[in-house]
BAPABA-198948 format. One record per residue: residue in one letter; x, y, z of N, C-alpha, C, CB in turn. Coordinates in Angstrom, 1 decimal. Glycine has a CB too. Layout:
! BAPABA-198948
+------+--------+---------+--------+---------+----------+--------+--------+---------+--------+---------+----------+--------+
| code | n.east | n.north |   n.up | ca.east | ca.north |  ca.up | c.east | c.north |   c.up | cb.east | cb.north |  cb.up |
+------+--------+---------+--------+---------+----------+--------+--------+---------+--------+---------+----------+--------+
|    A |      X |       Y |      Z |       X |        Y |      Z |      X |       Y |      Z |       X |        Y |      Z |
...
+------+--------+---------+--------+---------+----------+--------+--------+---------+--------+---------+----------+--------+
//
This chain:
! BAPABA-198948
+------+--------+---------+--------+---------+----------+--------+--------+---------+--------+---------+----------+--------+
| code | n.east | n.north |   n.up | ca.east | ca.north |  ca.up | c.east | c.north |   c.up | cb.east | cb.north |  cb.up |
+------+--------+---------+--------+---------+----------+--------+--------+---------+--------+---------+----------+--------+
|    X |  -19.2 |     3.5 |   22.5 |   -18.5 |      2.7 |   21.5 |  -17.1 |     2.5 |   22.0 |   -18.6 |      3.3 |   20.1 |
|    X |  -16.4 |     1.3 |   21.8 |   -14.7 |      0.8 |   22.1 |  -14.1 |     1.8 |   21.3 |   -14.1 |     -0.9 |   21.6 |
|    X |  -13.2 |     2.0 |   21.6 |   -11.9 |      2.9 |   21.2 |  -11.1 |     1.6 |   20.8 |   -11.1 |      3.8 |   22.6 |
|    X |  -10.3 |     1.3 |   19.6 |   -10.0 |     -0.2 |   19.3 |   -8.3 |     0.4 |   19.9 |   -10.3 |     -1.1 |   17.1 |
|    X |   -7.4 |    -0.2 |   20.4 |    -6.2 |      0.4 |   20.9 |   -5.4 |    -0.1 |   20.0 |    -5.8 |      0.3 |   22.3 |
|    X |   -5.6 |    -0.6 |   18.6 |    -4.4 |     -1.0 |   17.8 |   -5.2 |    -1.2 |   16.1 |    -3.6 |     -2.7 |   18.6 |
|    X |   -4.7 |    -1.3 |   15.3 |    -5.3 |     -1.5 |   13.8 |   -4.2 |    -2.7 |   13.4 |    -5.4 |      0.1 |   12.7 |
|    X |   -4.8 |    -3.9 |   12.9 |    -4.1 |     -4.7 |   12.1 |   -3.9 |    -4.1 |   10.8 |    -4.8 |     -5.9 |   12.1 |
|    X |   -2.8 |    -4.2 |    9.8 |    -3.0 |     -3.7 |    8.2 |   -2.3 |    -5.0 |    7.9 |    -2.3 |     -2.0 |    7.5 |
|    X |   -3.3 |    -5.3 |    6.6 |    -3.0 |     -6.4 |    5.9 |   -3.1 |    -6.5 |    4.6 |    -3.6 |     -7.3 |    6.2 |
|    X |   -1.9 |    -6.5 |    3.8 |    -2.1 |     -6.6 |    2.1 |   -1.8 |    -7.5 |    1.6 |    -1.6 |     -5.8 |    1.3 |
|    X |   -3.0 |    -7.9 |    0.6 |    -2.7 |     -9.4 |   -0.4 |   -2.5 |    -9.1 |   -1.6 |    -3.8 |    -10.6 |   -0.6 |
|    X |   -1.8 |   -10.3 |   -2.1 |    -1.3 |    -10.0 |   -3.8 |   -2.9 |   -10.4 |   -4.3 |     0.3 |    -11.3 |   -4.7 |
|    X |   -3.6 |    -9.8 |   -4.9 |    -4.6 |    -10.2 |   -5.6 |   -5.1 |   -10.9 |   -6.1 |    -4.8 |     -9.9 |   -6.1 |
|    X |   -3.9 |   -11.5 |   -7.0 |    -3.8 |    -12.9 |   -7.9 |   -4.0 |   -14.2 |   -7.0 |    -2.1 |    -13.1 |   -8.7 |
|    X |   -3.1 |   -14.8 |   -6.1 |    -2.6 |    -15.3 |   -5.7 |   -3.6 |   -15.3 |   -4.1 |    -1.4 |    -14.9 |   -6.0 |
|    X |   -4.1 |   -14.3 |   -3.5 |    -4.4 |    -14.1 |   -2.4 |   -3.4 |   -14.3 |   -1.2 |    -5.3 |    -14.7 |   -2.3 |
|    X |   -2.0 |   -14.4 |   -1.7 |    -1.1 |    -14.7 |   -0.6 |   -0.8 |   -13.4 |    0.1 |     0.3 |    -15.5 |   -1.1 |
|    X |   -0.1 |   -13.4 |    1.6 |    -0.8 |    -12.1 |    2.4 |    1.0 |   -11.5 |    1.8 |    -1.4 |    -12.4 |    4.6 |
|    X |    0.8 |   -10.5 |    1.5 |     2.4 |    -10.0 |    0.8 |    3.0 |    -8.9 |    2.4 |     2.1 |     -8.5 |   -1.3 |
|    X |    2.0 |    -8.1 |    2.5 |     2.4 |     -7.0 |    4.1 |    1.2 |    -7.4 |    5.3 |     2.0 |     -4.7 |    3.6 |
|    X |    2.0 |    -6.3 |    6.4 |     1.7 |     -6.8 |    7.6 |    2.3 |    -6.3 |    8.3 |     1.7 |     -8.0 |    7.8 |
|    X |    1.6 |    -5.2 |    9.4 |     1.5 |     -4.3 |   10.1 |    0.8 |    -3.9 |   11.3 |     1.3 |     -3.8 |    9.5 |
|    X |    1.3 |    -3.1 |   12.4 |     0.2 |     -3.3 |   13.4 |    0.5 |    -2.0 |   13.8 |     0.3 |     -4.5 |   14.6 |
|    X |   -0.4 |    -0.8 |   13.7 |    -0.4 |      0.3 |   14.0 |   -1.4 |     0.9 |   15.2 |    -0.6 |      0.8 |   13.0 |
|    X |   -0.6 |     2.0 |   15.6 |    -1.4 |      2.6 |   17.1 |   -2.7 |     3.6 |   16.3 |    -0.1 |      3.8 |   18.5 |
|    X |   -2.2 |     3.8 |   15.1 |    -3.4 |      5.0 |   14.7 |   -4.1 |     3.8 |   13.2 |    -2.5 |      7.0 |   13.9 |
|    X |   -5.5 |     4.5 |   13.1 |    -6.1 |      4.3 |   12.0 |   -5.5 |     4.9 |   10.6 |    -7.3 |      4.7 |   12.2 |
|    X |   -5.0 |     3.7 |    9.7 |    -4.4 |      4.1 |    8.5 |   -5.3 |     4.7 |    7.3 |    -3.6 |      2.9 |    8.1 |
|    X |   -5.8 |     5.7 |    7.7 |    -6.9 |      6.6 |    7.3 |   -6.7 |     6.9 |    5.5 |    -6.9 |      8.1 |    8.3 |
|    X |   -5.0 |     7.3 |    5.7 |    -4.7 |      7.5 |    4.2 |   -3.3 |     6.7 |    3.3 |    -4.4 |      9.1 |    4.2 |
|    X |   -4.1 |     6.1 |    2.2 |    -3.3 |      5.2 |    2.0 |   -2.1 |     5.9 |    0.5 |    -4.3 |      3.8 |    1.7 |
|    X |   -1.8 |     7.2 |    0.9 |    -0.9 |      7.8 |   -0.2 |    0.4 |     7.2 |    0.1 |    -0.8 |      9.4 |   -0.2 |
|    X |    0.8 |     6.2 |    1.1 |     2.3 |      6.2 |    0.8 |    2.5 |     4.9 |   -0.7 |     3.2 |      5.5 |    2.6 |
|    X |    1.0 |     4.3 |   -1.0 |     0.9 |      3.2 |   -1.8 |    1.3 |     4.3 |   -3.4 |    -1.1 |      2.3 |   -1.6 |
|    X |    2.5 |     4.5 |   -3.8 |     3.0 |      4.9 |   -4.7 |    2.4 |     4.3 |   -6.3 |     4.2 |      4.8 |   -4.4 |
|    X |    1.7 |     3.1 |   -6.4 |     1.7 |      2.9 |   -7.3 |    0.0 |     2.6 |   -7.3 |     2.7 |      2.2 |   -7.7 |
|    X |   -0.6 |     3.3 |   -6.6 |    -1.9 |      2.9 |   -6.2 |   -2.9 |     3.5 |   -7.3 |    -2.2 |      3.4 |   -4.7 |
|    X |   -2.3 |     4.4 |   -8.6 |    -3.2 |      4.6 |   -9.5 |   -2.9 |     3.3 |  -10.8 |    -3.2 |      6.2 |  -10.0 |
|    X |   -1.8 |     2.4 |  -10.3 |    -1.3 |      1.5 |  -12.0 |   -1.5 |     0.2 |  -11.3 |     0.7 |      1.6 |  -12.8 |
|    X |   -2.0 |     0.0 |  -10.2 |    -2.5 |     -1.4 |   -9.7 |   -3.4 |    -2.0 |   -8.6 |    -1.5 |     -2.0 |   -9.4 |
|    X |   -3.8 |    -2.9 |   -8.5 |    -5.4 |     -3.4 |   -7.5 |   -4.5 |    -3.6 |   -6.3 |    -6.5 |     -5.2 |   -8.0 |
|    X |   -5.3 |    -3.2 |   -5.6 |    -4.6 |     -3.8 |   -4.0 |   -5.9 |    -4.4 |   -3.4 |    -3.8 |     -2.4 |   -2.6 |
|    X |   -5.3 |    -5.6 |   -2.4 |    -6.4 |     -5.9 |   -2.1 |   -6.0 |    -5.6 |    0.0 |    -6.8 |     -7.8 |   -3.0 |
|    X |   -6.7 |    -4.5 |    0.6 |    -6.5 |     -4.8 |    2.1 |   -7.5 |    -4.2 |    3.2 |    -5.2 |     -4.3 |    2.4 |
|    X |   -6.9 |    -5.5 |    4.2 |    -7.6 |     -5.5 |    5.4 |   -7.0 |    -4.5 |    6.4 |    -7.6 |     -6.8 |    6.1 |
|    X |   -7.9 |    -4.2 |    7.1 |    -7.9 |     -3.5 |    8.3 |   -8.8 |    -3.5 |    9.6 |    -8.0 |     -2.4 |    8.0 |
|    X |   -7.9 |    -4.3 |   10.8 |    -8.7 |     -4.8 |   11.7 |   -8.4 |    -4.3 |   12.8 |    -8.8 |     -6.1 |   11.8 |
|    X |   -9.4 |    -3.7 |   12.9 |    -9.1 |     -2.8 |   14.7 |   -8.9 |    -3.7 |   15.4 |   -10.4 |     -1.9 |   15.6 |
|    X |   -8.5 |    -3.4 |   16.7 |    -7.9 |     -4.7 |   17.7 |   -8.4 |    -4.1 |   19.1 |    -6.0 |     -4.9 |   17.7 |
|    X |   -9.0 |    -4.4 |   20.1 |    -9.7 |     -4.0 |   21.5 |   -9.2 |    -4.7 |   22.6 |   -11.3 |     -4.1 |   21.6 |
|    X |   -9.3 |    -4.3 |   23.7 |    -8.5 |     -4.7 |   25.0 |   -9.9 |    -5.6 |   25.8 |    -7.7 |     -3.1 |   26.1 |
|    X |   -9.6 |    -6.6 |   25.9 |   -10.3 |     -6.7 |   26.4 |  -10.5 |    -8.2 |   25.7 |   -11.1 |     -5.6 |   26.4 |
|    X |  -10.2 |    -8.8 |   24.7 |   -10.5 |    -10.1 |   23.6 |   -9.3 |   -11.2 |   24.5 |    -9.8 |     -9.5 |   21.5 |
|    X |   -9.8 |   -12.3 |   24.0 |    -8.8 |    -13.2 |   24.6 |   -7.5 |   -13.2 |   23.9 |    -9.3 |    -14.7 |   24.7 |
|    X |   -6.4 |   -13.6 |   24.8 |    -5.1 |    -13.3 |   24.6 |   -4.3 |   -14.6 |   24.8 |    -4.7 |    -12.3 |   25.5 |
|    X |   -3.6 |   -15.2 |   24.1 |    -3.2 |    -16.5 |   24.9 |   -1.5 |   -15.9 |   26.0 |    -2.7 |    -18.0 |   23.3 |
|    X |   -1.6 |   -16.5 |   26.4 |    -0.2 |    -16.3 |   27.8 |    0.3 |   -17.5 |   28.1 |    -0.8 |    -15.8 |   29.5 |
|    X |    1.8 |   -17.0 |   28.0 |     2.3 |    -18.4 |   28.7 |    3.5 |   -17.8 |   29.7 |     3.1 |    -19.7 |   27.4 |
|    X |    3.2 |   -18.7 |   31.0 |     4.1 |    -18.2 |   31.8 |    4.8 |   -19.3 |   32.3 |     3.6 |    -17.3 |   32.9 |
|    X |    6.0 |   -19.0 |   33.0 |     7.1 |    -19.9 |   33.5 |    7.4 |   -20.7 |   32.3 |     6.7 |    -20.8 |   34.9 |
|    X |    8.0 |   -20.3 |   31.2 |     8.5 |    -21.5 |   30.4 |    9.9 |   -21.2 |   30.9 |     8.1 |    -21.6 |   28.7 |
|    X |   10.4 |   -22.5 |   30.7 |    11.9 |    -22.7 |   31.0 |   13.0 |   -23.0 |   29.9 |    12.0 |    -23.8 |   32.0 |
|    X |   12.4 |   -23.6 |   28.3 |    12.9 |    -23.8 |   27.6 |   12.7 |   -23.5 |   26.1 |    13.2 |    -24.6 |   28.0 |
|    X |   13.5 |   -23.0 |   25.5 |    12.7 |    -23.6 |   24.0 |   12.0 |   -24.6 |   23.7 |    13.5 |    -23.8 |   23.1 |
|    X |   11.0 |   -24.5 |   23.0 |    10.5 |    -26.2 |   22.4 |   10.1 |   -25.6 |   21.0 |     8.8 |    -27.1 |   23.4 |
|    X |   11.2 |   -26.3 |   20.3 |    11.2 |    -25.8 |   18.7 |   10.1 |   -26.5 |   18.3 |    12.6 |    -26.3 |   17.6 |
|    X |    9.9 |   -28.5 |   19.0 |     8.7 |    -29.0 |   18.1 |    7.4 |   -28.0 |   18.1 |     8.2 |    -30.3 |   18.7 |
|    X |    7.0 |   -27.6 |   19.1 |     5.6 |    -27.0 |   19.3 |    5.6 |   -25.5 |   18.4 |     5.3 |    -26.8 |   21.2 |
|    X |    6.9 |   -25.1 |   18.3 |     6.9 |    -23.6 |   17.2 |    6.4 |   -24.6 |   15.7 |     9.2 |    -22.6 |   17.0 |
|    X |    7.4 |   -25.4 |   15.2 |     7.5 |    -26.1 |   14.1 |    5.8 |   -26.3 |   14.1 |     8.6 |    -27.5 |   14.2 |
|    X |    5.3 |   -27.4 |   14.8 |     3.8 |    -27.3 |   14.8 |    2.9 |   -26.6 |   14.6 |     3.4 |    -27.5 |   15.5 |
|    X |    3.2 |   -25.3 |   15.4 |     2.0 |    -23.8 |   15.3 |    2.3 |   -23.3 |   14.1 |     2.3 |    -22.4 |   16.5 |
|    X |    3.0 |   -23.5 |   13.4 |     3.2 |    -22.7 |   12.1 |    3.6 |   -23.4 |   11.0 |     4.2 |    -21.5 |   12.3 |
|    X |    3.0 |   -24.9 |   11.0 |     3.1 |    -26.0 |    9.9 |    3.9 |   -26.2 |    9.0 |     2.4 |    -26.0 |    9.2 |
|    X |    5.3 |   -26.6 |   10.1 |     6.6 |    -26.8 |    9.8 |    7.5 |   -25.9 |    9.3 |     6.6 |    -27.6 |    9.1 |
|    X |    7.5 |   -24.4 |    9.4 |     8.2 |    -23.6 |    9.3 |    9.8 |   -23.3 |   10.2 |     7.4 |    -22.7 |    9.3 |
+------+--------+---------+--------+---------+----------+--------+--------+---------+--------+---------+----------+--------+
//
């Protein structure tokens, strides 16, 4: 079995499903006591191991900013 070499953590507002946190840890977040209010409210989260070995995108020799193509990848932000 893979050894995953990273864990995505991901928390959404419940209501809404908008992604509120976002994290990328070397260990499995096994215990979730730092969530202080985790007995007075729903959490809703992911946790996605991450493995070596998956495609990666790469870009080499760029020479300049190109704001349009940022603006694009992330729908006008």
């Amino acid at each position: 079995m893979k050894t995953p070499l990273a864990y995505l953590y991901e928390e959404y507002d419940v209501k809404s499903g908008d992604l509120k946190k976002s994290y990328l840890w070397s260990f499995h977040p096994n215990q979730l006591s730092y969530l202080n209010d985790l007995k007075n409210t729903t959490h809703h989260i992911k946790i996605t191991p991450l493995f070596a070995g998956e495609p990666v995108e790469e870009y080499k020799g760029l020479s300049k900013y190109d704001s349009k193509r940022l603006t694009e990848a992330n729908n006008g932000l």
